[in-house]
Structure formats: C-alpha cells, structure tokens
C-alpha positions in Angstrom: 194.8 112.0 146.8 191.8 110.6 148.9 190.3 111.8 151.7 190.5 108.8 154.0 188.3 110.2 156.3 185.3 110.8 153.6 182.8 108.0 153.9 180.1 107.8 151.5 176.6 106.3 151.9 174.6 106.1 148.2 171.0 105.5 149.3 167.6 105.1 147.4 165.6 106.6 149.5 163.0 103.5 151.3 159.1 103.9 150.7 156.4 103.3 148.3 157.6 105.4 145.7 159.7 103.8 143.2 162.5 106.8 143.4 166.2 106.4 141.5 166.0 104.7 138.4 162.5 104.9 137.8 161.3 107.4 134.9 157.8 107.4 136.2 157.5 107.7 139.9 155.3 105.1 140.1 153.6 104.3 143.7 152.6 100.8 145.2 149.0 100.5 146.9 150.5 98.6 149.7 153.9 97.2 151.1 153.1 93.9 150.3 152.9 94.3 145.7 152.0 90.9 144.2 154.8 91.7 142.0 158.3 92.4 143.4 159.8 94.6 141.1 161.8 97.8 141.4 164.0 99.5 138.7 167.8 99.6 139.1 169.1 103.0 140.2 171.2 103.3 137.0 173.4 107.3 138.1 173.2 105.8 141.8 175.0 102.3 140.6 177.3 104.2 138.2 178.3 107.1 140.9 179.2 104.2 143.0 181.1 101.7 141.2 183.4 105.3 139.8 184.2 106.3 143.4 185.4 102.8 144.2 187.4 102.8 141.8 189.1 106.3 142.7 189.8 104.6 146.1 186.5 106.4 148.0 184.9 104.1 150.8 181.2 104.0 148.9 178.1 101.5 149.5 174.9 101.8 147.7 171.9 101.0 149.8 168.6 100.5 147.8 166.4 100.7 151.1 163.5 100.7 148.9 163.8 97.9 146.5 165.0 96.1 149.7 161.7 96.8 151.8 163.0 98.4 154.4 161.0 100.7 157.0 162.7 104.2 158.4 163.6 102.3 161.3 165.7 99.7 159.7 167.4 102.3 157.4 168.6 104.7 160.1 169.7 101.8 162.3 172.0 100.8 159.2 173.1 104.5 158.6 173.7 104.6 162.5 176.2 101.4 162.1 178.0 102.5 158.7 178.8 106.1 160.1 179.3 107.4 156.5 180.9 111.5 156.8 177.8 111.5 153.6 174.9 110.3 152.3 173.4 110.8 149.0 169.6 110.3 148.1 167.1 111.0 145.6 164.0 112.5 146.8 161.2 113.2 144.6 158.3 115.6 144.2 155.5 113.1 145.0 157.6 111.5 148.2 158.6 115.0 149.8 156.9 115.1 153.2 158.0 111.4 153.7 161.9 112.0 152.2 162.3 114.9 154.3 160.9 112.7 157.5 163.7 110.5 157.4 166.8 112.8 156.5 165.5 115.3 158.9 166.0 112.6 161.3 169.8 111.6 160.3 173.0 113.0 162.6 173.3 116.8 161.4 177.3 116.1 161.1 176.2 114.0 158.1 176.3 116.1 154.8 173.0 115.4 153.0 173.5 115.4 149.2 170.6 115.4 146.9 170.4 114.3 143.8 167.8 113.2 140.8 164.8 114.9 138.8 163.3 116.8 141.7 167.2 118.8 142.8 167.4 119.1 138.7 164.5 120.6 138.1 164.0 122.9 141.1 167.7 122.6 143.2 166.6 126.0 145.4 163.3 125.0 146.0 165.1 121.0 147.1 167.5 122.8 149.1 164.9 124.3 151.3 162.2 122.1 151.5 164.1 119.1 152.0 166.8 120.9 154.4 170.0 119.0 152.9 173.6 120.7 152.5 173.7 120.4 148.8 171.6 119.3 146.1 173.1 118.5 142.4 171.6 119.1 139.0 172.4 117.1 136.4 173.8 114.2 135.9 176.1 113.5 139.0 178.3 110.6 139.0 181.3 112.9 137.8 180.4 115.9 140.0 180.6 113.8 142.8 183.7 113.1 141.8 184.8 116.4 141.2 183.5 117.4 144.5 185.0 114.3 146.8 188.1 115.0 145.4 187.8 118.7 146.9 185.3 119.0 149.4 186.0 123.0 149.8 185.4 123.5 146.3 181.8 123.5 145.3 181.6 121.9 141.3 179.2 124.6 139.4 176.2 122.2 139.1 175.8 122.5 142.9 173.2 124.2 145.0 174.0 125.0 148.6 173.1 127.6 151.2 175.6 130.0 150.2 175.8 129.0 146.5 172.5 129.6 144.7 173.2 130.0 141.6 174.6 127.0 139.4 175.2 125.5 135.8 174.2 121.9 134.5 177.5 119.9 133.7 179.3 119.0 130.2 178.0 115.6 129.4 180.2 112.5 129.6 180.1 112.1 125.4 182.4 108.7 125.9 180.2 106.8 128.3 182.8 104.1 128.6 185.0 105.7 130.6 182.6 104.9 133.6 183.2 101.6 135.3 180.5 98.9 135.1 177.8 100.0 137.4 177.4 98.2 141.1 176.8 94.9 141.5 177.8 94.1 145.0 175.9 96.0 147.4 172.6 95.7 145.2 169.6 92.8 145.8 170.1 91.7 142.0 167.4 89.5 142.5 164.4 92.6 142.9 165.4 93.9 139.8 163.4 91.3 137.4 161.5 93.3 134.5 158.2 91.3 134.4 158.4 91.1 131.2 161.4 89.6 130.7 161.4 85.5 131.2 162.3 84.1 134.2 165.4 85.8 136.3 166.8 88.3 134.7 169.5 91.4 134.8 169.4 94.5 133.4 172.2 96.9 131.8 171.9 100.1 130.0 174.0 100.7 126.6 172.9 104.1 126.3 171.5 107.7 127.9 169.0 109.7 125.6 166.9 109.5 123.1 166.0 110.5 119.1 162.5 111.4 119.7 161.8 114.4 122.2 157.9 113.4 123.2 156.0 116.1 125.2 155.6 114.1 128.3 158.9 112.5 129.0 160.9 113.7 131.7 164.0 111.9 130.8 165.8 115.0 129.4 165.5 116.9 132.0 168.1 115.0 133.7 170.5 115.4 131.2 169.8 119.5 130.9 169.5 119.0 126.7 168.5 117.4 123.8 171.0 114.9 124.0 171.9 110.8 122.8 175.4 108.8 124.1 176.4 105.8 123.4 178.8 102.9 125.0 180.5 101.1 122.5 179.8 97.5 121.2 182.9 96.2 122.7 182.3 97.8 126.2 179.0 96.4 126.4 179.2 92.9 125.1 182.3 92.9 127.8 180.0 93.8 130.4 177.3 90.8 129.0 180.0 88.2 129.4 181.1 89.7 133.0 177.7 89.3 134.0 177.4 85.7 132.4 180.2 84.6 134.4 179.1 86.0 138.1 175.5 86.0 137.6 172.8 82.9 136.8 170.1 84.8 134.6 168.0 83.8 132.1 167.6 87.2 130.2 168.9 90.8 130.1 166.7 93.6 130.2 168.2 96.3 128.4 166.7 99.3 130.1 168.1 102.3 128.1 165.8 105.3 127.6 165.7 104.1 123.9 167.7 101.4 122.5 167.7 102.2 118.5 167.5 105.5 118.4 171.5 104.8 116.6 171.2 102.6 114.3 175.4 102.5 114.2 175.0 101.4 118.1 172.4 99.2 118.5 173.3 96.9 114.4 177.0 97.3 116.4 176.4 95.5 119.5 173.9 92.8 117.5 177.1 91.9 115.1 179.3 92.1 118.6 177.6 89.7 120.1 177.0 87.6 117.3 180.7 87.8 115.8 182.0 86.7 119.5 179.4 83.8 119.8 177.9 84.7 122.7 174.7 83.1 123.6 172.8 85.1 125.5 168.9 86.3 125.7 167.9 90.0 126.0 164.9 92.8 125.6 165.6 96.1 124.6 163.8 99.0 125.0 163.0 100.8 121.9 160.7 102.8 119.3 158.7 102.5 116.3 161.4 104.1 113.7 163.3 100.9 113.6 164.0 99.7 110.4 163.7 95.6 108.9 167.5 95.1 109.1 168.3 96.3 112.7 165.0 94.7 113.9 167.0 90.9 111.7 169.9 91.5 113.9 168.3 91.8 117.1 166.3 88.7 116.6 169.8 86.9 115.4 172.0 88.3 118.5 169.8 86.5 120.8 166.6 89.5 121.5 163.5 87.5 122.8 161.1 91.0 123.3 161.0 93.7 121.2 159.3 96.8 123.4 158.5 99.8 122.0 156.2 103.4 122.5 153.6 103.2 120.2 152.2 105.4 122.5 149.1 105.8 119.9 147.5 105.3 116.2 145.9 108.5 115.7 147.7 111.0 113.5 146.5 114.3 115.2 147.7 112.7 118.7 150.7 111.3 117.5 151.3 115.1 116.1 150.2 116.7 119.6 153.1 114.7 120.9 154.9 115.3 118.7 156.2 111.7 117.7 157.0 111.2 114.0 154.9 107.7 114.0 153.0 106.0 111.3 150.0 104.0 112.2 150.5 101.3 109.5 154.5 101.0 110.2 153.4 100.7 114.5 151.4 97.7 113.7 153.3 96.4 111.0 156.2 96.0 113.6 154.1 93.7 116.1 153.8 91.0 112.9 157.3 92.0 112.3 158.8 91.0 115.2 156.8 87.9 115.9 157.7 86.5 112.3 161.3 86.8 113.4 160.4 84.5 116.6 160.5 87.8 119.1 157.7 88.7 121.1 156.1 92.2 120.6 155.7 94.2 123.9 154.1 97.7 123.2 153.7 101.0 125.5 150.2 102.7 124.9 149.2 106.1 126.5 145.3 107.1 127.1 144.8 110.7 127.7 147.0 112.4 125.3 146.7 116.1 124.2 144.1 116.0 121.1 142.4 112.6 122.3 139.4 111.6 122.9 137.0 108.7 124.4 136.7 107.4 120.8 140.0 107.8 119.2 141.6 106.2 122.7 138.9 103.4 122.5 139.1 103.0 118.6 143.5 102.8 119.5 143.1 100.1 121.8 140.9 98.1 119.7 143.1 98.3 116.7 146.3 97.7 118.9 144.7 94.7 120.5 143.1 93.3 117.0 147.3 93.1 115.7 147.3 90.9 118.7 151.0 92.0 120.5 152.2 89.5 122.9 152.4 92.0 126.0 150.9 95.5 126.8 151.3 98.4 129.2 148.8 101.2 129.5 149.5 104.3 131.1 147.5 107.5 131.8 149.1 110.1 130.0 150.9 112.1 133.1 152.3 115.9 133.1 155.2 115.7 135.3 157.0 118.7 136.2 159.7 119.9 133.9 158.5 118.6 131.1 156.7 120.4 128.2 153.3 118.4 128.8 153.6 120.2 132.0 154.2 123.9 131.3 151.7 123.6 128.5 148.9 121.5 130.7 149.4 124.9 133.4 148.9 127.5 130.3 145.7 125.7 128.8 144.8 125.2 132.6 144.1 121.3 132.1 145.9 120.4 134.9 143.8 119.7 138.2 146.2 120.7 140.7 149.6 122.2 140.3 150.9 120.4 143.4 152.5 117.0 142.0 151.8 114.9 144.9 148.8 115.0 144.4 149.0 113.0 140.9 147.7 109.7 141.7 149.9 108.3 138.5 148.3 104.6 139.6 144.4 105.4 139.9 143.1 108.9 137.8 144.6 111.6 135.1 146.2 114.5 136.4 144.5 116.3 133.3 140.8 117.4 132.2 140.4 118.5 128.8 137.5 120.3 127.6 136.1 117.4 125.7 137.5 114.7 127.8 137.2 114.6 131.4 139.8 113.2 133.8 136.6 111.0 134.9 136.2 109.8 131.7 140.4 109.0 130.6 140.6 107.2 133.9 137.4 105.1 132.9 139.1 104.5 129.5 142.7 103.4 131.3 140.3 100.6 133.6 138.3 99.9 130.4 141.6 99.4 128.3 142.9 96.5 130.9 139.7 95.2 131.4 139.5 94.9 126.9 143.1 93.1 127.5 142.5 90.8 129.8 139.4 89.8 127.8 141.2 89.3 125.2 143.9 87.4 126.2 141.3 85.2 128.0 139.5 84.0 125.2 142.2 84.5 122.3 145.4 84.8 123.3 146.3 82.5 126.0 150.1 82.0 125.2 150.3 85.4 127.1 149.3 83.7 130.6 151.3 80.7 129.9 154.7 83.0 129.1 153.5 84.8 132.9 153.0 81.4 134.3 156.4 79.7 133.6 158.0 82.8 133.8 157.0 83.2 137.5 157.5 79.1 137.7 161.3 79.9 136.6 161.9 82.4 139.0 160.4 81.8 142.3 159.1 78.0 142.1 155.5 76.2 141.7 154.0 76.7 144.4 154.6 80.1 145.3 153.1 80.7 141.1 150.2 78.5 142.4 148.8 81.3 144.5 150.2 84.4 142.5 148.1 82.7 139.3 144.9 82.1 141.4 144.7 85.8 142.2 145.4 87.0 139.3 143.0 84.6 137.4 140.2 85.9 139.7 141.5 89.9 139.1 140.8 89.0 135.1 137.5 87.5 135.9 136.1 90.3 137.8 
C-alpha cells in the first residue's frame, strides 16, 4: 500500500561537478563551458521512473545539468515540499554538497546515495549530516524502504544502524521501467560525439574487463555484467523514436560488447524489426569482426572504445588483456565498415613513461582515428589504482578534492613526475589538434555540422572561431 503522505524529491546535486551519472567526476573551469554537456543520471532516472510506477509521488531534479545556483534549487525544494530528498554527493564536491543540504528544512529526510555513501557510508553519514546514506545500487532499496519507512533495508547507513550489507543485484534488468524522461532537460544530455541531437540509453551495467583504475564496480559491490534483453531495448529505441526528435543514440553502458550474446542480439533486433535508427556504443578492444559487421548493419555510426594504451608492460600494469596490433587494427576496421573510430587513451599509467606515452600517441594518431579523448590516468578512491598508489606512496595527497582531474596527475612516479604526465596530457592535445589541422580535417567538419544541426549557424559561428583560435595557440 502507499504512503500517501511520502513525497519524494530525486535531485542531482547543482554545481560544477558533474555528480550522478558521471564515472569521472569531472569539474568545469567556469559556469559558463563552451560545451553544454552533462551525463544522464542513469540509478537517479531508473529509481524514479520504478517509484512512479509503484504509485510514489517522485520528481527528478537535475539542478546541475540544468544550471541552477543554491538559490534557485532551495526555492524549488521550498515549493515541491517533498517528506524526502535524495542526492548524490561526491568526494571532490563535499564542502559545497554539505552547504546546501545543511541548509534544507530538518523535517526533510536526507538520503544519500552514489560512489562516495558506497564506498565510505559512515564516513557520508557524518560529514555530510544526512539521515541515511545507501550503498549499492539503490533503485530497489528505495523501494524496499518507501514501502516501509520503519524498516531500515540492510544496505543502509543511519545513525543508529552502522553496520550494513551491499544488496543482491537485479540479474533481470528488465524488470525496471524505462528510465525518466519527463522531468529531465533531454536536450543537455548530447554526447559530443555523437552527431547532432542526440539521446542516450543504457542496455547494460558492468563490465568483462576489471581495469585498475575504474571505479565502476564499486557501485555494484562485485565483479559483475547484466544485461537487458534485445527486445526490451529495441522497445525502448522505438518509444523514444516516437516522443523524441533525435538524430543519434548514445549508448552509454559501462561497456557495450563485453556479451557478445547481447550486443550481436540487439544488432539482429533492430535489424530483423527494420528499424532505422543511428547509434554509438560504448565499448572495448576484444570485439570480434562479426559483432563489429552487425553494429555497422543495425545502424552504429561511432564505434568508441578504451584502448587506453599500446605498450604491453602498461597494458599488463592495468591489467587489460589488449593487443597493440588488434587496438589499431580496429580504427581501420571500423572505418572500412563506414563507422567512425572514437578511442579513449590514458597518459600516466602505472609502468609508463615520457617515451612510451609520447611513442603511444604518435602511433595512435599515425592510424588516424576519427575522434580522441585523453585523460590523465586518475586514482580515485575505492579502486585498486587507489589502494595501490597509497602503498607505493605515488599519490600526492590522500585527500581527493584535491585531484584536479581537469589540469595535473594525482600521481608522481619515481621515473615520471606528475609535472612531467601533465606536460604529456597538454602535449598529447596539442599533437591532435596538429594533426587534425593539417591532415585530418573531416574531424572539424563532423564538429562543425554537428554543432550546425543542433543549436543553428550562427550560434556554431562563434563556438568554431574560439575553438579555431584554442588549436592555433
């Protein structure tokens, strides 16, 4: 039976830290980005379409992909009245997160939720102050727990309770309703490297690899890899056709192919039904010819993947079971089958060094993949990067807000200075931009009409100027 009088409030926490749904908490310089983009809050959407459906009185607020300042969001909290609010603060947005719920009626029951109450739920409780905190993953809990507010699930944290469990895993993710559409700004959810407006979904929760540095996993509490089914998921591709005009879905799972049984399913799904639609998929470098046929023949315009790095020892330091040749092979691959290649590469990596990162990038570049992301290889707490950058004692400070993820390397290696990795991240995007300058101009031309497609001409005009003038320098 529902509790008419429970009244929830699902809120993404406003700032400029990229919180729910981002993997890397990611900061922006200043509130006015060049580039509007903000990940969708994928256990925050899900968690709220499921209590709808149960009959609960639930609205998902993304204060931060919306922009809003403290103000504006506890004026709206002030109007809704909700009996609870869930959020998800996070280690490097701490003195800010606790701020603005310290500031929130105290007859409002603050739930936390996400990475930072998984990892360390005591520690949340406290420094945060909220009434509960949940590890794990939560949409069910919440469930559990709205359906019986006296009755504590066993994956929550709470003054009186401090000792808890993670949760079973949902095995048949299809029993969860489509996530949230309604209260979310669809329109700030556009993966830049997708074409023109697009949508994203999630088919899957997990992985095949278990890499050093992800925090993904910790989430879940294990070693784990779920599926939706083909027919679930092509259901929810056609919903979205019919209420939504889009261009491309972004399919933002933590890895795509890592079934081959899932992802060859949905291709044949979609193709079987005759759905035309256009998609990216995020994905890894194990993927075989055949499921890498289908994608392009369902309708996949981008395949992206974590090459992470060409150097065996690296690779092994990881650990990710890549080969060099197959990682490049795959760029030619999957531009022969008319997609584009979009690769992840990480400088700083455990066994690196200035010249293996340098002689990476130059090799990576020389295949010539169609888009790039470089990131400086980041310890975050939790993970096993983490507990084994505090034994070797690489890591600069223990204190996570104080990783500047955007600007320098959390880590110093005896042979490779932090100095010298964050040189090598600048030097990497300053090698890109030459090269796609003077030899690969199809990539500014994609960005161009891209931008064209989604907000107009003349708002590209002066988005293009300042970027030209950012490659030049």
């Amino acid at each position: 039976m529902t509790d008419n009088n429970v009244k929830i409030l699902i809120l993404n926490l406003p700032g400029l830290v990229l919180k729910a749904g981002s993997r890397w908490y990611n900061t922006t310089k200043t509130e006015n980005a060049s580039l509007r983009y903000y990940p969708y809050p994928w256990f925050m959407g899900y968690a709220t379409s499921l209590l709808k459906s149960k009959g609960f009185k639930t609205k998902l607020i993304d204060a931060c992909a919306m922009g809003w300042s403290e103000k504006q969001t506890l004026d709206f909290i002030k109007e809704y009245c909700p009996t609870h609010i869930v959020s998800e603060p996070t280690w490097v947005s701490i003195d800010e997160d606790k701020k603005l719920l310290e500031k929130i009626d105290s007859n409002i029951v603050k739930i936390a939720v996400g990475n930072y109450a998984t990892n360390y739920p005591v520690e949340c409780l406290e420094k945060i102050k909220v009434d509960l905190v949940v590890a794990g993953e939560y949409e069910f809990p919440l469930l559990e727990y709205f359906n019986d507010t006296k009755k504590l699930p066993k994956n929550f944290v709470s003054k009186n309770k401090k000792e808890f469990q993670m949760p079973e895993l949902v095995t048949d993710l299809d029993k969860s309703p489509f996530p949230d559409r309604d209260d979310t700004p669809q329109r700030f959810y556009n993966e830049p490297s997708c074409y023109g407006r697009n949508i994203v979904m999630n088919s899957s929760r997990g992985c095949r690899l278990r890499c050093s540095y992800c925090n993904v996993e910790n989430m879940y509490g294990k070693h784990a890899f779920r599926v939706r089914s083909a027919k679930n998921v092509v259901d929810e591709i056609e919903e979205l056709q019919k209420r939504f005009d889009f261009d491309e879905i972004y399919f933002d799972d933590d890895n795509m192919v890592a079934s081959k049984e899932h992802v060859d399913g949905i291709c044949k799904e979609i193709i079987k039904r005759g759905v035309k639609v256009n998609f990216l998929c995020m994905a890894d470098g194990l993927v075989d010819d055949e499921t890498l046929g289908l994608l392009a023949k369902a309708g996949c315009k981008t395949y992206k993947f974590g090459l992470e790095h060409l150097d065996a020892e690296v690779l092994r330091a990881i650990p990710k079971p890549l080969k060099r040749e197959r990682s490049l092979e795959i760029i030619k691959k999957t531009q022969k089958l008319g997609m584009m290649s979009y690769v992840n590469l990480i400088v700083g990596l455990p066994e690196s060094t200035w010249e293996k990162d340098l002689q990476m990038l130059k090799d990576v570049y020389k295949a010539r993949p169609d888009l790039i992301q470089i990131a400086i290889a980041t310890p975050y707490p939790g993970t096993i990067f983490y507990k084994k950058a505090q034994e070797q004692g690489w890591l600069l400070d223990d204190d996570i807000r104080k990783f500047d993820v955007t600007g320098g390397s959390a880590v110093s290696y005896p042979n490779y200075s932090s100095e010298k990795i964050t040189e090598m991240f600048h030097l990497g995007w300053r090698m890109w931009y030459k090269h796609v300058l003077t030899s690969q101009p199809k990539t500014l031309w994609f960005f161009f009409t891209s931008e064209v497609r989604r907000n107009g001409f003349f708002s590209t005009i002066g988005k293009a100027f300042s970027y030209f003038i950012k490659m030049f320098r």
